[in-house]
N, C-alpha and C positions, 0 to 999 in steps of 0.2 A: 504494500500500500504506500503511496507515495501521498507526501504532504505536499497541499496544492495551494497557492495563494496568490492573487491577478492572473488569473489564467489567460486569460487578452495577452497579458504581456508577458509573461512566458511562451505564448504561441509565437511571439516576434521573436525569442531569444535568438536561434539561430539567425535571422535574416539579420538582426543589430550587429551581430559577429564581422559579418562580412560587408555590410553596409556602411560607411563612413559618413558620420557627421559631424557635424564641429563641436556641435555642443548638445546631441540626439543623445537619447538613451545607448546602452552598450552592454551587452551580454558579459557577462565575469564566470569563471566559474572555479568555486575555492574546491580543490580535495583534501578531505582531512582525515589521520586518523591520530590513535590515541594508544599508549600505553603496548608498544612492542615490544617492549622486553629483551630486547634482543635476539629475537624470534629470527634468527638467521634460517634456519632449515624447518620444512614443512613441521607444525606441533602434533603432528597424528593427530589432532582434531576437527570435529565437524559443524556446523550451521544446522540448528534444526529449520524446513524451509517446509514451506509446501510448494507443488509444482500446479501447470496451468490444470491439471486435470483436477486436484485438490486432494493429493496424494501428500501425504506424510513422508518427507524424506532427509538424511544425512546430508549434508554438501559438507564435503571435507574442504578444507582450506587451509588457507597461510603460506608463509615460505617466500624470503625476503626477494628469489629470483621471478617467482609469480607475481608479488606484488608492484617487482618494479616495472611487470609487464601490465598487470592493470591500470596503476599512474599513468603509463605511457599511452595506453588506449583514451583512456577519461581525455590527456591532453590534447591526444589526435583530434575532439571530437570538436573542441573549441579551443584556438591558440590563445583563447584572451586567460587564461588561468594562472591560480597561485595552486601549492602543496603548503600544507601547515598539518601542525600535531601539537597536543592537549596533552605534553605531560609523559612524563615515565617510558623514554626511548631506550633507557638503559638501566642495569642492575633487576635484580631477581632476576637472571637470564639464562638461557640454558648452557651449557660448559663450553660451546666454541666459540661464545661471543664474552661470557662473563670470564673465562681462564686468561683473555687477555685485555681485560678492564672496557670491555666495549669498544673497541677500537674500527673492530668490523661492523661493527652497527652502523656507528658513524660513516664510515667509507660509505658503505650497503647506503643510508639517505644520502648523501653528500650524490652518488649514482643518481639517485631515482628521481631526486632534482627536489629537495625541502626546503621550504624558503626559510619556515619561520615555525621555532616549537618553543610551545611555554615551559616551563622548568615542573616536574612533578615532586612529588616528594623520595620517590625513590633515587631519582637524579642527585640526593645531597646523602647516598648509603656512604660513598665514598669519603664525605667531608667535600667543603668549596673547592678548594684547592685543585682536585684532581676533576670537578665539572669544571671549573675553569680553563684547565691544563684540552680538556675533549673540545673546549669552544675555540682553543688558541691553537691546540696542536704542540709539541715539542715533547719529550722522553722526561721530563721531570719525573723522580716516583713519588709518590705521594700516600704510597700502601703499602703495604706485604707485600703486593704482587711486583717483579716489575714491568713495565712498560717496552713498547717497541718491541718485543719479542720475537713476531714473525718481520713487520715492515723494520729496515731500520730510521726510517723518519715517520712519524705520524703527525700530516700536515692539519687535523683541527678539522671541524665542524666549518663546511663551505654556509649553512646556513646559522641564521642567528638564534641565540635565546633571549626568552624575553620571560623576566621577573618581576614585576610590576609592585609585587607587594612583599619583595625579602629585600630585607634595607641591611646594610654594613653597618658596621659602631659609628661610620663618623656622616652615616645617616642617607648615604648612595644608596641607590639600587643596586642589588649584585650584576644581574644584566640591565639591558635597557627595558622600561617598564611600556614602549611602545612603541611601534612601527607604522610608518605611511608606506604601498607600495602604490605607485600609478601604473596600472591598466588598459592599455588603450585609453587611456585620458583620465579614465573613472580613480578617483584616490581612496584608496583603503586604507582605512587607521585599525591595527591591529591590539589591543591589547593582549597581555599573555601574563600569566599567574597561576599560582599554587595553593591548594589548601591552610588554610592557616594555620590549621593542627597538625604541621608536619614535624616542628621537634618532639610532640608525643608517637610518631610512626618512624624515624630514625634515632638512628644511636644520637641520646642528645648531647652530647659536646661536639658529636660532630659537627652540628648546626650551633652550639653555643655565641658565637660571633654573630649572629645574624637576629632579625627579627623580622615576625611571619603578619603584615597585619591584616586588617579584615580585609575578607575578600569585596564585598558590594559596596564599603564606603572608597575601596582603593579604585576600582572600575568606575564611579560614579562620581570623582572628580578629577577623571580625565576623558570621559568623554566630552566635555567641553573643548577643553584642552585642542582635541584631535579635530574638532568641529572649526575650531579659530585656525586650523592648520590646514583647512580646504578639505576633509576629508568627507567623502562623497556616503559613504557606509562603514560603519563600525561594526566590529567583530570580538569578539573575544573568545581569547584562548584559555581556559580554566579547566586545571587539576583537583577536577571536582565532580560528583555526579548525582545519579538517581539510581534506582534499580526498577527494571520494567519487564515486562516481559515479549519476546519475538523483536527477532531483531533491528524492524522498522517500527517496533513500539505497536501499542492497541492505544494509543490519546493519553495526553498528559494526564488525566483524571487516573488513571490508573496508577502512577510513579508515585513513587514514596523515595526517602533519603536527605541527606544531608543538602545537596544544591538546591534544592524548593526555596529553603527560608531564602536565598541569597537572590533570586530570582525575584522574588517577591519583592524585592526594593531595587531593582535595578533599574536604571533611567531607561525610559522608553524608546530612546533616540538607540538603543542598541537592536541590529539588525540581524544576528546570528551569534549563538554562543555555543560553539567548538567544547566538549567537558569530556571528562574521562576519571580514571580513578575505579570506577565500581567495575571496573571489566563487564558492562551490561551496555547493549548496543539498544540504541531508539532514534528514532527522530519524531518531534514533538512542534507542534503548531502552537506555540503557548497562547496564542491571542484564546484557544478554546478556554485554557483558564482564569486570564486577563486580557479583557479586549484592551485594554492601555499600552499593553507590552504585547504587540504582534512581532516577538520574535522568532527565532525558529533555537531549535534545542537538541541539538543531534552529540548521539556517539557510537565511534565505531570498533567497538566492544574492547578485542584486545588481540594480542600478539600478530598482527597484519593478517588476520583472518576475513576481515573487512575493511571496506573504503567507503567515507561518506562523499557522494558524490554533490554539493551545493552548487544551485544556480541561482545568480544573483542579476536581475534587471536594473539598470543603474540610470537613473535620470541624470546626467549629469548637468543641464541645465538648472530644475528645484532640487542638484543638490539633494538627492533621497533615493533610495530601493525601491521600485516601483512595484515588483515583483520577486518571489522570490519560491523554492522549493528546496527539496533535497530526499533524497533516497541511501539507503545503504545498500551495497554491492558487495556481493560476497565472492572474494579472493578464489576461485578454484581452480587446480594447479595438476594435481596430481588425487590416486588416489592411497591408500594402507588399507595394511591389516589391522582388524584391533579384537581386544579379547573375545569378542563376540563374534568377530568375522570377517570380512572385509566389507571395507565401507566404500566401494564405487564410484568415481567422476558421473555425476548426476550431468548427462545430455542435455537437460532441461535449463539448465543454468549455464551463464557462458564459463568457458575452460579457456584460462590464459597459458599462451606457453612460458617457458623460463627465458628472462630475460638474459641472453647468453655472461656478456660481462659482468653482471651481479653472480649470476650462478658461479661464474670461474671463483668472482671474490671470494662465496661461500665456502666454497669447497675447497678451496687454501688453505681457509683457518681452521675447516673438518679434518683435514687433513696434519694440520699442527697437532691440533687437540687430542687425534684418535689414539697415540701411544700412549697419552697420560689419564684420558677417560678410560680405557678399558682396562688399564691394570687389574686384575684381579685383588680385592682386598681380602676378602675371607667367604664363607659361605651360612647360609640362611636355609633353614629347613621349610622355609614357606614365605609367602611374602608380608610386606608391613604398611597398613593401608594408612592413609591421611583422614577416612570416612570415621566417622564419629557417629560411635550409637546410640541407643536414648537418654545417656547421661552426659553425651557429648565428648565425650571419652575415644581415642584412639589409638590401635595400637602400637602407628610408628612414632605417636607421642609419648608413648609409654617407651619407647626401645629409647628414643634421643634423649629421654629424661634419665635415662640407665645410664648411658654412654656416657652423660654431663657428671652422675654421681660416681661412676667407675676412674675418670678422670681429674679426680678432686677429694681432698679429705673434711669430705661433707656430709651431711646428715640425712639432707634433703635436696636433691634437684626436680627443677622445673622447666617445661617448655612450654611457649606457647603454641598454640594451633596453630596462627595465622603466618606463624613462621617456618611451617611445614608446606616447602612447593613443589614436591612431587611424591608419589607413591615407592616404594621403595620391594623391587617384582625381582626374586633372584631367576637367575635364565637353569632349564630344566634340570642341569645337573646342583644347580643350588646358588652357581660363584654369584658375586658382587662386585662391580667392579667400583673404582673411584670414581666415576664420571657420574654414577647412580645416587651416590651419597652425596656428592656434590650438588648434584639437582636436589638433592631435599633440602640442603642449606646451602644455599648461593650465594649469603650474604658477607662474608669473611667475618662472623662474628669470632668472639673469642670466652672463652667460660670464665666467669668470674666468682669470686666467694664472699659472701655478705652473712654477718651475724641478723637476723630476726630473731624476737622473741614469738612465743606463740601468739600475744595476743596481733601481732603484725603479720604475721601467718592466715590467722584469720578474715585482720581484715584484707589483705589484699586476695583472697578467693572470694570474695567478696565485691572485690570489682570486676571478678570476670562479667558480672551484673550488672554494674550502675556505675560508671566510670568512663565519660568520653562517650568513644561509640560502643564500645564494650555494654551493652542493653538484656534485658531479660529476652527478647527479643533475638537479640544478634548477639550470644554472649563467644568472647575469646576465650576460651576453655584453658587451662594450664592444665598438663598433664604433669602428676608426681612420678616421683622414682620409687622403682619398689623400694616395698614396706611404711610408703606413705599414702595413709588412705581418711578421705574423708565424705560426707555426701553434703548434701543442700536440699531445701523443700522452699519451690519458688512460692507455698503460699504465705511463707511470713513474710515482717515487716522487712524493710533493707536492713540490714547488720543484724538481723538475726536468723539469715539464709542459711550459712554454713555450720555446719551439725558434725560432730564427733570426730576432730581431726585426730589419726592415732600415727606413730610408726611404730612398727615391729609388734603392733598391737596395745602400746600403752597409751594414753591420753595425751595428747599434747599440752604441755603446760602452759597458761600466759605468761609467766614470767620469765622461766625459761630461757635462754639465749641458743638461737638452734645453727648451723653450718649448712647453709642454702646455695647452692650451687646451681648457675643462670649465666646465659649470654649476657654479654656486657650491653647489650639491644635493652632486656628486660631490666639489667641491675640500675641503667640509669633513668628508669620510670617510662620505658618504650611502651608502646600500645594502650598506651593509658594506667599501668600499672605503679601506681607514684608512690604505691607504699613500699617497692623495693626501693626506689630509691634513698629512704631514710633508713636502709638501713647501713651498719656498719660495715667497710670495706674490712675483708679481713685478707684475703689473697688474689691472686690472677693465675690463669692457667693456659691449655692451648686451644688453638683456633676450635670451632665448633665441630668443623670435621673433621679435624687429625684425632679430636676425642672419640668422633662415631667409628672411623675407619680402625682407633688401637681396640675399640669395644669390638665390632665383630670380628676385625683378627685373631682376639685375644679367647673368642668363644666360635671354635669351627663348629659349620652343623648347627648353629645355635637356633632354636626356637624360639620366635619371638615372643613378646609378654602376650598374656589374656590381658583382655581390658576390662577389667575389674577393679579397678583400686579406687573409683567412685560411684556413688552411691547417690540416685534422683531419688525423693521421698513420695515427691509429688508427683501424680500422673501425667505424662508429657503431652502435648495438644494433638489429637488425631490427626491422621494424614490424609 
């Protein structure tokens, strides 16, 4: 279903493409997507779609060489276009783009022709320094990892970032907060920004230097701004979303999440807003829920699985969008197998081929990676899912909460869920290799040791509830390490959710002081969990998966945990 708006002047889009006027309307057309992760090679994922007959079907997608062949198609169609992207191009990536700090990514857009992407919150995993180091280009290290490894110069991000609401101590913008491009005459004022609660989603001293501010008052006194600067239509690029369902959305009346309230107060003079962040694709007519604010509200889910195709009607005479649509287009490339069977190149939908010179890129850096992703680390008698059952509980949360406390002389370790990005599937004779455990934690976290008492214990399970986005609703689960077990009953008040915290079977005491072993993500109040942070540093330990790779080395054949070690009281909502 495509969102339709001056349909009159959307019928002229093409003819205004090729028609020259001095001062006539003129077809634009932005493609944007959001949140690739570095999605260098196809993610074995699929688009639920239906086809013309209204058949229920897969469309597999992604894959950084199909993608840069759909860009290229979309631009064929009208030469007046920009490329932009909403946020999170890089980090939590999968191991041939993240092993060497994203560098292919970058190259991979820099190809496929990106003008302009706003900064997500994953873009600051690294700290400033090294997102600066990807906009500038040069071998600085700025990690653990280093830099330059396959290329030996890494010439920087050909397109720009744009940060609009992360300001430096001496009160800058870390990028520039906005951009004009002229279009065949038409002037686009682009803003670009990031969630404001991004030092609760990265390690916070990474972002320590910096400050995150509101997103609607930062957007809303610059479109003025961009208005005094001849800009013909406003845009914004925001690390921010909804959650909806089908990936052209069913009407904004159905969307729930965090971008709503921000929407709600945006100046009406904005003509499209590009968002990303929920990995959920829609596009959205908002005038159906504010006729004041007709503007369009699109996102194209996640890891270049899709493209939002926007067309914008541009009066450049009154200066305004006369017209304007937008569709999502789903990426398909190739097809896979997957546990259930093979998931097929749907006919029905168009099939882009691989764009030759991204694909070479790709497969260089597969190529790099392949010797140190497939080491074999040890072997697993079954596999360790990231699926949480009725208490929310999983069991590859329970294995990495082992691994943390195997690798620490601690009492108790904890993982978060949100911090688990893949499924962890040994291949049939059992192995595992490094490339596996690295996809479950991509982030170079490192294990850290913090004194808590029990009653801090409590409360921060406590906020896997009511804390941020952390909601009864949408709770971030922590999984413990064996021997530490407790449950919760969502019908009490808040603070008196969590019920009979025990290890090794005894009571956990308040006063207490207990040996909590955590990523340094969690230890400095990440994901909203602020009651780690007060607690006492007592030691540091190794990266997050040099600890999961000495744990299953260190236990061959090993069986993973049951997931038992917590306990729902209360009856969980039917499905």
């Amino acid at each position: 279903m495509r969102v339709l708006l001056a349909l009159s002047a959307i019928l002229a889009l093409t003819a205004c493409a090729t028609t020259p006027a001095a001062r006539g309307p003129v077809a634009v057309k932005i493609i944007a997507l959001n949140d690739f992760h570095g999605a260098l090679e196809p993610p074995k994922a699929s688009v639920p779609a239906t086809d013309a007959t209204g058949t229920a079907v897969q469309v597999p997608a992604g894959g950084a060489a199909y993608l840069a062949a759909a860009v290229a198609r979309l631009k064929a169609a009208n030469p007046n276009n920009l490329v932009v992207a909403a946020g999170d191009l890089t980090s939590a990536s999968p191991f041939a783009s993240s092993q060497f700090l994203d560098e292919p990514s970058i190259l991979a857009m820099n190809m496929i022709g990106l003008d302009l992407n706003a900064v997500g919150n994953h873009e600051f995993d690294r700290g400033p320094d090294e997102l600066l180091r990807l906009q500038n280009g040069g071998c600085a290290k700025h990690t653990a990892r280093t830099p330059c490894r396959v290329d030996a110069r890494f010439p920087g991000a050909k397109f720009r970032y744009l940060a609009a609401n992360v300001r430096t101590r001496d009160g800058a913008t870390l990028f520039p907060a906005t951009a004009i491009r002229d279009v065949a005459g038409a002037r686009i004022g682009f803003i670009g920004l990031t969630l404001k609660t991004t030092p609760s989603l990265v390690v916070p001293t990474n972002v320590a230097t910096l400050r995150f501010e509101d997103e609607a008052a930062t957007i809303n006194a610059l479109v003025p701004k961009l208005r005094a600067q001849g800009a013909d239509a406003i845009v914004v690029l925001i690390h921010q979303g909804v959650y909806a369902k089908g990936y052209n959305g069913e009407g904004c009346a159905a969307m729930t999440g965090p971008l709503l309230p921000i929407l709600a107060k945006l100046d009406p003079a904005v003509d499209v807003v590009v968002s990303g962040h929920t990995h959920n694709a829609y596009v959205c007519d908002y005038a159906a829920v504010d006729p004041a604010r007709p503007f369009l509200v699109t996102s194209a889910g996640k890891s270049g699985m899709l493209l939002t195709d926007i067309d914008l009607s541009i009066d450049r005479a009154a200066h305004r969008v006369a017209g304007k649509r937008a569709t999502n287009l789903i990426v398909q490339g190739e097809g896979y197998d997957a546990a259930a069977g093979p998931v097929p190149v749907q006919p029905a939908f168009p099939v882009y081929p691989a764009e030759p010179a991204v694909g070479s890129l790709v497969a260089r850096y597969v190529a790099a990676a392949e010797p140190i992703a497939k080491r074999i680390v040890g072997r697993l008698s079954g596999p360790a899912s990231r699926d949480r059952n009725a208490s929310g509980e999983s069991v590859l949360g329970d294995l990495v909460a082992d691994s943390q406390l195997a690798a620490s002389r601690a009492d108790i370790a904890f993982m978060n869920s949100y911090g688990l990005r893949a499924d962890l599937v040994p291949a049939a004779d059992g192995s595992v290799t490094y490339g596996q455990l690295y996809a479950v934690q991509p982030f170079g976290n490192v294990v850290q040791v913090k004194g808590l008492t029990g009653r801090q214990l409590r409360a921060v399970l406590e906020q896997q509830f009511d804390s941020g986005t952390n909601t009864v609703a949408n709770p971030n689960m922590l999984a413990g390490s064996r021997g530490f077990t407790y449950a919760y009953d969502l019908r009490r008040p808040a603070g008196e959710r969590v019920r009979d915290l025990r290890l090794n079977g005894q009571a956990i005491a308040d006063d207490r002081v207990y040996r909590v072993a955590l990523s340094n993500f969690l230890a400095t109040g990440g994901d909203n969990f602020t009651v780690f942070a007060s607690g006492t540093d007592l030691a540091g330990g190794p990266e997050d998966v040099d600890a999961l790779e000495a744990y299953v080395a260190a236990h061959p054949g090993m069986t993973p945990p049951v997931a038992n070690r917590i306990t729902r009281l209360d009856p969980p909502p039917a499905k």
